[in-house]
N, C-alpha and C positions, 0 to 999 in steps of 0.2 A: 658538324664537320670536325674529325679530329686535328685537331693543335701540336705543332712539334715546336719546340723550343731548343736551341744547342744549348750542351752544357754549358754553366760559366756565364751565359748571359743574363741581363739582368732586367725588370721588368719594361716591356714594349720594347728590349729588343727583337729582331726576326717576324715581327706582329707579319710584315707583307709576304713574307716568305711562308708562315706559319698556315695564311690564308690559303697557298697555296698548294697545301700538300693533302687536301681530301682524297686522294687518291693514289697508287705507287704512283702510277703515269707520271701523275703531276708532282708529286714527290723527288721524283729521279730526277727531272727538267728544271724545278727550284735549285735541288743541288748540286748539277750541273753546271746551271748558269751562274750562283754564288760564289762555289769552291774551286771546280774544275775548269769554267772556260777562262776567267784569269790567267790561271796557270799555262794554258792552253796558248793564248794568245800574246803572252810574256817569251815566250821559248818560239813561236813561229809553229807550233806545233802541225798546221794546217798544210805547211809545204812538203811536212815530209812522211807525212802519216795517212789523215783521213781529214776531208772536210769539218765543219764545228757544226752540232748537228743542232737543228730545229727544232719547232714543235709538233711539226708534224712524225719527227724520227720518233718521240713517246708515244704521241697516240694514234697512231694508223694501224690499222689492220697484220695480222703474221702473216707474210710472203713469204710466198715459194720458188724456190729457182731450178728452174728446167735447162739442163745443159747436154748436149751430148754432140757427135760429129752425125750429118745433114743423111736423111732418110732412115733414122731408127726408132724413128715416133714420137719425137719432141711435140708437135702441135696436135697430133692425133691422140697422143696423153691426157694430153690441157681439154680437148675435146671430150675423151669418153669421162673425164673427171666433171665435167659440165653439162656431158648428155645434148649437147648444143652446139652448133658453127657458133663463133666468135666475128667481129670483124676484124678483116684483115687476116685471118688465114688462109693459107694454100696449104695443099695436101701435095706430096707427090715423091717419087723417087728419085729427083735430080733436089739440089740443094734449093727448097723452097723459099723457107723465110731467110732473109737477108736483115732483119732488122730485129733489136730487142723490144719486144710488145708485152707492156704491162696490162695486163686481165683484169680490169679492176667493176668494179658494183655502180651503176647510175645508167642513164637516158642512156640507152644504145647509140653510139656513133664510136668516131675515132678522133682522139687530140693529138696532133702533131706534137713532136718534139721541144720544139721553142716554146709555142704555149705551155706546154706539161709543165716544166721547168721552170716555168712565170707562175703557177700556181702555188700558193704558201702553203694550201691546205692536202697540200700530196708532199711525200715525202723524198722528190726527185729534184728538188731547186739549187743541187751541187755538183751534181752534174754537168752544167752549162761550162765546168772549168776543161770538160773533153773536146769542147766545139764543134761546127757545127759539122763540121763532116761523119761524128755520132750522132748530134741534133737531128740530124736527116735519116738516121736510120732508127730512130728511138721513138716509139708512140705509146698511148694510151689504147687501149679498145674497152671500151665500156658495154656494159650487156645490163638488162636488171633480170640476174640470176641469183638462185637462192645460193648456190653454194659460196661468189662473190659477196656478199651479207659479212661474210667470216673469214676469209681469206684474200688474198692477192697473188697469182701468177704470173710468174715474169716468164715470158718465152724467149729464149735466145737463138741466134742466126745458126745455122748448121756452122759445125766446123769441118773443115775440110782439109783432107788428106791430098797425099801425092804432089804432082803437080799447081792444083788450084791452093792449095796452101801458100804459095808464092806469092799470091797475088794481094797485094797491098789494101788492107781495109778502110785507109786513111785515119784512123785511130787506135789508138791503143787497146786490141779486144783484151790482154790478160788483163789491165789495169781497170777497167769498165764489170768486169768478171768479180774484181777482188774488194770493188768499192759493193757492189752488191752482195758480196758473201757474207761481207761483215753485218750488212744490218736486215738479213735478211734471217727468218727462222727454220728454213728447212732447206734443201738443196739436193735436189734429183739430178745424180747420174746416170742416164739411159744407156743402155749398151743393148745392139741389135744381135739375135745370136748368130746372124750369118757375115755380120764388121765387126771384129772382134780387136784389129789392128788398133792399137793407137797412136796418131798421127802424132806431128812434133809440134803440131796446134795447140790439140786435144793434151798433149803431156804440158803443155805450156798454160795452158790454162785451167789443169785439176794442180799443178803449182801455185796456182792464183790464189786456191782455197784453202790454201794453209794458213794455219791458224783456228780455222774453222769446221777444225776434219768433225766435232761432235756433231754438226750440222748437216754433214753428209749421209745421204744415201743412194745406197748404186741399185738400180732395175735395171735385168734382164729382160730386155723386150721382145717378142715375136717367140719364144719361146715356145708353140704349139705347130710348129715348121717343123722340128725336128722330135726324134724319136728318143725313146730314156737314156738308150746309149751316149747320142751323141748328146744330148741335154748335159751328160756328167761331164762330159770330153770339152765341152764348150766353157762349163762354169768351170774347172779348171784352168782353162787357157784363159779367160776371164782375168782370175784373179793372180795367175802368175804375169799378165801384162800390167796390173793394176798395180802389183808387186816392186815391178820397177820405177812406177813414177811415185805413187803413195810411201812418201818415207814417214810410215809409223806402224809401232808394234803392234796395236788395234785393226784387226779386219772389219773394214766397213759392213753394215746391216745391208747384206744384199735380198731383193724379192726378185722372186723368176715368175715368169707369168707373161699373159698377152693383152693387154689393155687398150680393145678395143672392143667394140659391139657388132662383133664377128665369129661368126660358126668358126669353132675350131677347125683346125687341119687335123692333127691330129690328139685324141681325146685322151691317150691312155694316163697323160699327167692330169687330168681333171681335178680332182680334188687337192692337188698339191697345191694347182695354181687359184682353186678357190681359199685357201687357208691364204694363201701368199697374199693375195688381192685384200682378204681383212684385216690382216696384219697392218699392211701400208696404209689402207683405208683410217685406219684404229689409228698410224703413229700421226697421218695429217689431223685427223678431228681433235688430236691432244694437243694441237697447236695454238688457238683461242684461250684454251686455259692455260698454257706453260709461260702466253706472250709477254705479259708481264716479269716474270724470273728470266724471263732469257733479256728480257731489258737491262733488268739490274744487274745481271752477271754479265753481259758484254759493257755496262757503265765501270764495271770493277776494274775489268779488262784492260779499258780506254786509260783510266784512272792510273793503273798501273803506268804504262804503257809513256801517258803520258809523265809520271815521276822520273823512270830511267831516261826520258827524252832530255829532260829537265836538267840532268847529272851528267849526260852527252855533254848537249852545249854548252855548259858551265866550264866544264873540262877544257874542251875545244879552245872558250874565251881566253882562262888561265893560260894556257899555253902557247896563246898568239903572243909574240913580238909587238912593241911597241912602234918600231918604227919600220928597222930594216929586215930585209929576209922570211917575208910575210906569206908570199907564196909557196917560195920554198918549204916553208912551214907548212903550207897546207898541205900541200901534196904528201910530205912523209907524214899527218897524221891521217888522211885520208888514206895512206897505204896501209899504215900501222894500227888501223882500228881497230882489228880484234885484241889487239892485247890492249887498247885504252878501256873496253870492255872488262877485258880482265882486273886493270888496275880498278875501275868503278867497282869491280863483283866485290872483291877485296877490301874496296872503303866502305863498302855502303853496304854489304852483306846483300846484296841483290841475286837473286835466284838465275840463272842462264836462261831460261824460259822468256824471263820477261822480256831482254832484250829483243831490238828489232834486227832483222836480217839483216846482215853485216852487208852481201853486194850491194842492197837495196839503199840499205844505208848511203854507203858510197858513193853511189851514184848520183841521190840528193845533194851528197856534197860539195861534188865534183863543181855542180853549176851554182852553188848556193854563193851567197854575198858574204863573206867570212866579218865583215864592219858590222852584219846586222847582230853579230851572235851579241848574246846578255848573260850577265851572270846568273845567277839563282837567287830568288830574294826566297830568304828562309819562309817567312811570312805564307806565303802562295803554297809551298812545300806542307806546310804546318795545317794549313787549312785542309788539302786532299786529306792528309792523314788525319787528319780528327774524322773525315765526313768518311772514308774507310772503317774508321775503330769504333763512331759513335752512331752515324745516322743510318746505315746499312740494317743496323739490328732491329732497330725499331720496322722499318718497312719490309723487313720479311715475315713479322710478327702481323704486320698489317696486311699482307699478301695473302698468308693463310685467312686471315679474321674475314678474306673478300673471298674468298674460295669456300667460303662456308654461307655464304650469304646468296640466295637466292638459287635458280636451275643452274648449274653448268654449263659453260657455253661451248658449244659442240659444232661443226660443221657439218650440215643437213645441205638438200636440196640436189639436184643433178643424179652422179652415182652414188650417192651416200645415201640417199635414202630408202636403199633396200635393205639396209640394216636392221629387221623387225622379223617376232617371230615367223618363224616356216622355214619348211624346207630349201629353201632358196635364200642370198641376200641379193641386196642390192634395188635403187631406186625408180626414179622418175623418168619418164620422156616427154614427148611430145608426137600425138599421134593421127590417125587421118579418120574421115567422118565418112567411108563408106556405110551405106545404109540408111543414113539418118533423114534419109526423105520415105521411105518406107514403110510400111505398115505392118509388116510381116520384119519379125525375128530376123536379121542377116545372117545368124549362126544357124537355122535351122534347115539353110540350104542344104549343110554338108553333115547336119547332124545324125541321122541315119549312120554314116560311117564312125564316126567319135561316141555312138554310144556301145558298135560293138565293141570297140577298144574298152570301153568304161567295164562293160560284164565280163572281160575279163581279170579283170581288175583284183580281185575280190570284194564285191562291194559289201558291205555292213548297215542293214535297214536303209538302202537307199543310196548311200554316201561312201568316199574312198579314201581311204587314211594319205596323208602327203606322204610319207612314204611310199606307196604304191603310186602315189600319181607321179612323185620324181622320176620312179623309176620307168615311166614310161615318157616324161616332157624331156629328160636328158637326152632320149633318142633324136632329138632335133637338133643336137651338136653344139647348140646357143650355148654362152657361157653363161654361166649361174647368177651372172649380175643381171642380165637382161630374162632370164629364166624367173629369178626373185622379182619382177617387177610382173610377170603375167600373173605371178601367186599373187601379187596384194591388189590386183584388179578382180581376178576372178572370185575368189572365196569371197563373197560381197556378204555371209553370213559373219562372219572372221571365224571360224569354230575350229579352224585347222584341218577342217576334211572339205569334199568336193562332192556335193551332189552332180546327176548325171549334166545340168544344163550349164552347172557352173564347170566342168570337165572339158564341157562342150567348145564352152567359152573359153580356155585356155588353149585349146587347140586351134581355135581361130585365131586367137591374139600370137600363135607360135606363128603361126600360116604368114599373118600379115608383115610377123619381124621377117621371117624368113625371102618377103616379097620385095623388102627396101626398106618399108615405110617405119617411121618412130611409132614406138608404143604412146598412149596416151598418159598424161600427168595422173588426169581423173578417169574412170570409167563413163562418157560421157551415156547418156539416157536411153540412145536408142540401141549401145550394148548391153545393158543389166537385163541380165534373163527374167522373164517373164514371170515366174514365180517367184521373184523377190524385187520386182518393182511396188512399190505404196503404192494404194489406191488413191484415188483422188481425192481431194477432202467434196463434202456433197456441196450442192448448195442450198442457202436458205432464201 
């Protein structure tokens, strides 16, 4: 196990600390707990910031955060990304989910809120400070799916427009929004192309995610509703609404597409929305491996974050009165914060950036116990900055040394795993057992008709190039995710061509998507075409 030592010390200092940095994870959580949460908990840091984070904040799984306003395919997303119902989801066109639901990997069922939050080994045990009128809307849904293996989704409650925006959620939804942006790794904006409007909700809570805007990305959903004209007319009006609430020079990584396991409406953007669909695919599976560096660059953050907090309340204490006029005191530096801001940029050479938002600030203050403020002990100050200037370096050195070591961790299972050669991408389902009491072939009912389709084909000593066979399985409207999962059943040679029975066979497995039913994980026994079933071993 590698050993870190701080500079400066001297033998069998840090020996416990050293133990425990085999790893970044545990590396970043040793020097957290060491350097930073002192400092953390010197200043009050927790009242006006972010909770003091756990063990489970290093080492859990990279989550995702699904947010959009109610029927643009928030849970139908989390769905076609899992190829699976979840527990606890509803589908529909009126504001379904009501509650934030963590998607997470173990024994199928559902954990209430309260227990979730009593659990040390999930990283949601700081949340209890929203109570429980969030408590009540917050669960677990647990599945044992491959793609949860590698990631965590969080589903958030429709936001709502109009009228129903009025109605009181009993907690704070931007502040619940903003506690999860920070420690989460990626962040999906849905936007439906036919709601385009963005409520004073929905602007109120893509404000939440500031801070965070590199986390961000916007999807255009249902995108195969409309035709190329209005597809342009749409993603402009998009992003000129997005314009107004997003204040920064960076336009978010938007993908256009329809992410569900549904026959197009209309097909003529097909290829765009398969390129868009691997793109997104490609930026979530880079999440397992990024998880680490996005650790220690939001520990920077905190780091930061928490320095200039430190120089706040310093400030603050200095300036209080000792006996009389104490309020009054408060009030005009709670009014006059930005320029005490200013006087800190000016002593302390502190970058504008780092600071925290002045109303936000404010507002902490307002209610805050002005008796509790503390000075700054140099000491606490000295220590971030040595673990800034000395132990960062080392653990990014380490970071790499562990990205070089062993496979790549990648997010497989669900729709991700149609990612493999053919003319098709895209994964896994789950499918239905007609036939399997039969003795007779179930595709050779209809086969007669799938093999005139086949001669016309051009076939080649028997067999039909995937190019030719896309160009006639696309005529079934299916999108190429669910297209890519009949290629890696049927070709049971893998040779990248189609003989006539494996042809056959993709035609039935179209037949059946196109009836309701999920395609199968595996090719189960009594579909593999007759000519490439083994024979039975003999007996002796």
């Amino acid at each position: 196990m590698r050993r870190w030592l701080r500079a400066g010390q001297g033998p069998g200092e840090g020996e416990g600390e050293a133990e425990m940095l085999g790893t970044v994870a545990g590396g970043l959580e040793s020097l957290y707990r060491r350097w930073l949460l002192p400092l953390e908990e010197h200043h009050n840091f927790q009242a006006f910031h972010s909770p003091s984070l756990d063990s489970a904040d290093f080492t859990n799984k990279p989550m995702v955060l699904v947010v959009g306003q109610y029927s643009t395919g928030k849970t139908s997303f989390i769905r076609y990304l899992l190829d699976q119902d979840f527990p606890g989801m509803r589908i529909g066109p009126e504001p379904t989910t009501d509650s934030f639901i963590a998607v997470m990997y173990g024994d199928e069922g559902i954990i209430p809120g309260n227990a979730l939050v009593a659990d040390p080994k999930k990283p949601f045990r700081k949340l209890n400070s929203f109570g429980n009128a969030f408590l009540n809307r917050f669960m677990c849904a647990q599945l044992p799916n491959q793609v949860l293996k590698s990631i965590t989704i969080i589903d958030t409650p429709g936001i709502l427009s109009g009228e129903k925006q009025r109605i009181s959620r009993g907690y704070d939804f931007a502040e619940v929004l903003g506690w999860f942006a920070e420690r989460v790794d990626r962040i999906i904006l849905l936007f439906d192309a036919h709601k385009l409007d963005i409520s004073d909700e929905f602007s109120e809570a893509i404000r939440a995610l500031r801070g965070n805007d590199d986390k961000v990305r916007v999807v255009l959903n249902k995108a195969d509703q409309v035709d190329t004209q209005q597809l342009m007319r749409v993603y402009g009006a998009m992003m000129w609404s997005l314009g107004k609430v997003v204040d920064t020079p960076e336009v978010a990584r938007v993908y256009i597409g329809s992410f569900w396991s549904c026959p197009l409406h209309i097909t003529h953007n097909r290829k765009l929305f398969e390129m868009e669909a691997q793109d997104l695919f490609a930026d979530i599976q880079s999440l397992p491996r990024n998880a680490a560096l996005r650790k220690l660059n939001d520990l920077i953050k905190r780091a930061r974050l928490a320095k200039v907090h430190a120089y706040i309340i310093d400030y603050l204490k200095k300036e209080m009165p000792a006996v009389f006029g104490k309020e009054a005191k408060k009030k005009e530096m709670i009014k006059n914060l930005s320029e005490v801001y200013i006087a800190l940029q000016r002593e302390h050479n502190i970058s504008v950036g780092d600071f925290p938002n002045v109303s936000k600030m404010q507002g902490a203050l307002q209610t805050y116990d002005f008796s509790r403020l503390r000075a700054v002990r140099p000491k606490l100050l000295e220590g971030v900055d040595q673990m800034l200037a000395r132990d960062m370096a080392p653990l990014l050195s380490q970071l790499r040394e562990e990205a070089g070591q062993g496979p790549e961790p990648v997010v497989s299972g669900g729709a991700f795993n149609g990612h493999q050669d053919g003319p098709f991408t895209e994964g896994y389902g789950e499918g239905t057992g007609a036939g399997a009491d039969e003795s007779e072939w179930v595709v050779a009912r209809d086969k007669p008709k799938y093999d005139e389709i086949f001669y016309t084909l051009s076939p080649v000593n028997g067999k039909i190039s995937g190019n030719n066979a896309k160009r006639e399985l696309v005529k079934s409207k299916l999108p190429n995710t669910v297209l890519g999962k009949v290629w890696v059943l049927c070709d049971c040679d893998q040779d990248g061509w189609l003989d006539e029975e494996e042809f056959a066979l993709a035609c039935h497995l179209i037949k059946i998507k196109l009836e309701g039913y999920d395609l199968p994980s595996e090719l189960p026994p009594h579909l593999v075409p007759p000519s490439h079933r083994k024979p039975p071993h003999p007996r002796y």
